[in-house]
C-alpha positions in Angstrom: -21.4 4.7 9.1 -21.2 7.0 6.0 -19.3 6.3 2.6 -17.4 9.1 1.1 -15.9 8.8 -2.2 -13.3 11.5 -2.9 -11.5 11.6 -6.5 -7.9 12.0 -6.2 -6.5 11.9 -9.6 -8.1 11.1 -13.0 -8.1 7.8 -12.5 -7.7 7.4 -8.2 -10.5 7.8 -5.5 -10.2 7.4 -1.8 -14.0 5.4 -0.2 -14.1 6.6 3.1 -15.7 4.4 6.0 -16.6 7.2 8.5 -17.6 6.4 11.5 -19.4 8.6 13.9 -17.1 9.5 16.8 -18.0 11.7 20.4 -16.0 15.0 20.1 -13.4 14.0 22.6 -12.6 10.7 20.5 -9.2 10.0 18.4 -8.4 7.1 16.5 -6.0 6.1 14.1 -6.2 5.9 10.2 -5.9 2.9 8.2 -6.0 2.9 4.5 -6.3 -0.3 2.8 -4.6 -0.7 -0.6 -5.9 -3.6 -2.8 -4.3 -6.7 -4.7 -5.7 -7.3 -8.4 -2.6 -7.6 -10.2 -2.4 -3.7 -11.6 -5.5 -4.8 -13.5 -8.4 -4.9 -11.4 -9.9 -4.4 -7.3 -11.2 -7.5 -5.7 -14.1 -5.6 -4.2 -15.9 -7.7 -2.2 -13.0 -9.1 -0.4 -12.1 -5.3 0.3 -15.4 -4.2 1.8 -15.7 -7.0 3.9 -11.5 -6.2 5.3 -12.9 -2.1 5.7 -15.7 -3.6 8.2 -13.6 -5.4 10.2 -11.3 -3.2 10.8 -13.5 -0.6 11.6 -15.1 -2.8 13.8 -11.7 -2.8 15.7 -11.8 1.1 16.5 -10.2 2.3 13.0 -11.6 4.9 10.2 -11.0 3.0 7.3 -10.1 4.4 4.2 -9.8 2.5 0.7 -7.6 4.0 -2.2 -8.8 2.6 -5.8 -5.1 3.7 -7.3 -4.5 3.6 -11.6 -4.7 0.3 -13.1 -3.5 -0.6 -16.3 -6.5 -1.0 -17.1 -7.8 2.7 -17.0 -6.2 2.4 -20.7 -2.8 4.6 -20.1 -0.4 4.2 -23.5 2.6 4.5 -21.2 3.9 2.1 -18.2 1.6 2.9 -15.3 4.5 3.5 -12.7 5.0 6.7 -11.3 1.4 7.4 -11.1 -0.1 4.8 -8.3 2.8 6.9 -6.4 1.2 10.0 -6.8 -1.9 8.6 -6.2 -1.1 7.0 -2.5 0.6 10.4 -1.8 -2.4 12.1 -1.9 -4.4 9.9 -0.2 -2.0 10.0 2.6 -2.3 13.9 2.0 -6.2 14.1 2.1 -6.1 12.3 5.6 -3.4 14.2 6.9 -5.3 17.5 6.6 -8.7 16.4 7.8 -7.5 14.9 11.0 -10.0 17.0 12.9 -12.6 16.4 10.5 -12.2 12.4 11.0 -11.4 12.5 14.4 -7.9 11.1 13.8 -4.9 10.8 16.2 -2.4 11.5 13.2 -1.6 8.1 13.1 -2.0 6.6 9.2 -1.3 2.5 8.7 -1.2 1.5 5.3 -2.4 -2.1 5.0 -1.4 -3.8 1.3 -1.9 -7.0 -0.4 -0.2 -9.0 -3.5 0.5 -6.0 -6.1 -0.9 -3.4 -3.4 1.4 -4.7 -1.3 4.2 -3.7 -4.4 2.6 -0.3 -4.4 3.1 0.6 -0.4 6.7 -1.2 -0.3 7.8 1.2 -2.7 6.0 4.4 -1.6 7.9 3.5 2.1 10.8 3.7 0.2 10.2 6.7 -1.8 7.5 8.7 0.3 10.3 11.0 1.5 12.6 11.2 -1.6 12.8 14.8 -3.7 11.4 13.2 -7.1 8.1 12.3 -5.5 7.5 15.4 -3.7 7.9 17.0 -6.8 5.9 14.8 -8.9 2.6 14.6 -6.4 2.8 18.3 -5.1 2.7 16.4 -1.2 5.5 17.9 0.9 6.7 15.1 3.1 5.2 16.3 6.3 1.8 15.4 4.5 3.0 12.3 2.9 4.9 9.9 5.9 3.4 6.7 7.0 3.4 5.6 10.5 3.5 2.1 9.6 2.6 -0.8 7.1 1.2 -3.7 7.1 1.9 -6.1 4.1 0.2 -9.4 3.3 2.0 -11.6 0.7 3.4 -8.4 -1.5 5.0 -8.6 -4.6 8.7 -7.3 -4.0 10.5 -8.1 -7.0 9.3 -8.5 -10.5 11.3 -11.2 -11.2 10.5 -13.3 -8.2 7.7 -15.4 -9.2 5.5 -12.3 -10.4 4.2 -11.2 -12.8 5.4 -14.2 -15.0 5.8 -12.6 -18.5 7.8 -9.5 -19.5 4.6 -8.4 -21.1 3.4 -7.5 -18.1 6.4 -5.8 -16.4 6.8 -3.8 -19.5 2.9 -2.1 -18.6 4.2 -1.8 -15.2 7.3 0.0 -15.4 9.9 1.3 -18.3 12.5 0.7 -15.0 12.8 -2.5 -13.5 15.0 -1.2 -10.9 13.3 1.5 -10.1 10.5 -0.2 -8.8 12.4 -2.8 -7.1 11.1 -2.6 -3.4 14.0 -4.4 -1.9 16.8 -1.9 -3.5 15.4 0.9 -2.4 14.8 0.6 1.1 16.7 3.3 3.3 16.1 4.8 6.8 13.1 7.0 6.2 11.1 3.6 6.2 8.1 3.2 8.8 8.1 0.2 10.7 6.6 -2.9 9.0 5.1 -5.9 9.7 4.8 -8.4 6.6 3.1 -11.9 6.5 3.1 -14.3 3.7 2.3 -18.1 3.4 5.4 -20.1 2.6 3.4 -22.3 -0.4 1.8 -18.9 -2.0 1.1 -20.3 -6.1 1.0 -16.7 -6.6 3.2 -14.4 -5.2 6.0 -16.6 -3.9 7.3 -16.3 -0.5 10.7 -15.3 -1.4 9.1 -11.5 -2.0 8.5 -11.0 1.5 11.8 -12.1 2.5 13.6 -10.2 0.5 11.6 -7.1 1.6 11.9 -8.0 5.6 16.1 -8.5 5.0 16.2 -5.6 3.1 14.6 -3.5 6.0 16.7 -5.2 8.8 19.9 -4.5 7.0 18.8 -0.8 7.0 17.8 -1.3 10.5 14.1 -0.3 10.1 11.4 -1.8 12.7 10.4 -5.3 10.8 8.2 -8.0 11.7 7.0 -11.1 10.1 5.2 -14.0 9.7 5.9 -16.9 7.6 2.7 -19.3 7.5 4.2 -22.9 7.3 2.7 -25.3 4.4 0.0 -27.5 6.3 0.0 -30.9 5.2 -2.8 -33.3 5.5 -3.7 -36.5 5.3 
């Protein structure tokens, strides 16, 4: 296995797992996209979810988007946007170089998972296409996968306007369960239903809003275990 790092913007980079494939071999894509709040990558945790899901037949890719914390002086949405977009873009024209079937999963977490809820929404809208320079046959998913994202900013998190101010100068603009339309990609969200963090309530509102607009939608909502 080789590790690529490719800058995509000035402040986004895409770590490439490559695996070594026989010529005749084509696999899908997956391109994991981090929790850590806007603010930071839990990296650890990260590498250890890119080897096991190349161990499962994928080339992994990890996108390290713009945090607040890369010292912008202006709310950090659109720009994680434009950053996914081009990732998507970069894997999209070396399929033959990666040996991939044109298949590209996003799998999110937490404030990832916020990221790649609103770029289904928005990866096929005018305004984006504009903004990241991707055209749309460049920038569609084939599918997400979301663990316990953050839908809503004022459903449990973040917990002070401070925050959401950083984030956005639009609260509805980057409300993921609003903006859902039929250009979505099927989706399969899973969330535990005592989360202290991101309460569950996101992911429900993301999974209705996709079944009303009659996108593809599973879930799974992890029960509180009680012992004792």
């Amino acid at each position: 296995m080789q590790l690529e790092t490719i800058h995509l913007t000035e402040h986004a980079s895409l770590t490439l797992y490559r695996q070594s494939w026989f010529a005749h071999q084509q696999v899908p894509a997956l391109l994991i996209i981090p929790g850590g709040s806007m603010k930071m990558f839990p990296v650890e945790s990260t590498e250890k979810l890119a080897l096991a899901w190349s161990a499962q037949g994928y080339q992994v890719a990890v996108l390290r988007y713009t945090l607040i914390s890369d010292g912008r002086n202006k709310p950090l949405y659109p720009q994680p946007l434009i950053d996914l977009a081009k990732a998507v873009q970069y894997l999209r024209t070396h399929t033959n170089e990666f040996h991939l079937n044109g298949q590209i999963f996003l799998n999110a977490f937490s404030a990832g998972g916020h990221l790649a809820a609103l770029y289904n929404n928005y990866w096929s809208t005018a305004w984006l296409q504009q903004l990241s320079k991707v055209p749309n046959e460049l920038a569609q998913p084939n599918g997400l996968i979301l663990g316990y994202p953050v839908i809503n900013l004022h459903a449990g998190f973040p917990t002070d306007q401070v925050t959401i101010q950083q984030w956005t100068a639009d609260e509805r603009f980057i409300d993921a369960s609003t903006t859902v339309n039929a250009n979505c990609a099927p989706t399969f969200i899973w969330t535990t239903l005592d989360d202290p963090f991101v309460p569950a309530s996101n992911s429900l509102q993301y999974f209705n809003a996709l079944y009303q607009a009659q996108v593809s939608v599973e879930g799974t909502f992890i029960p509180t275990v009680h012992t004792g």
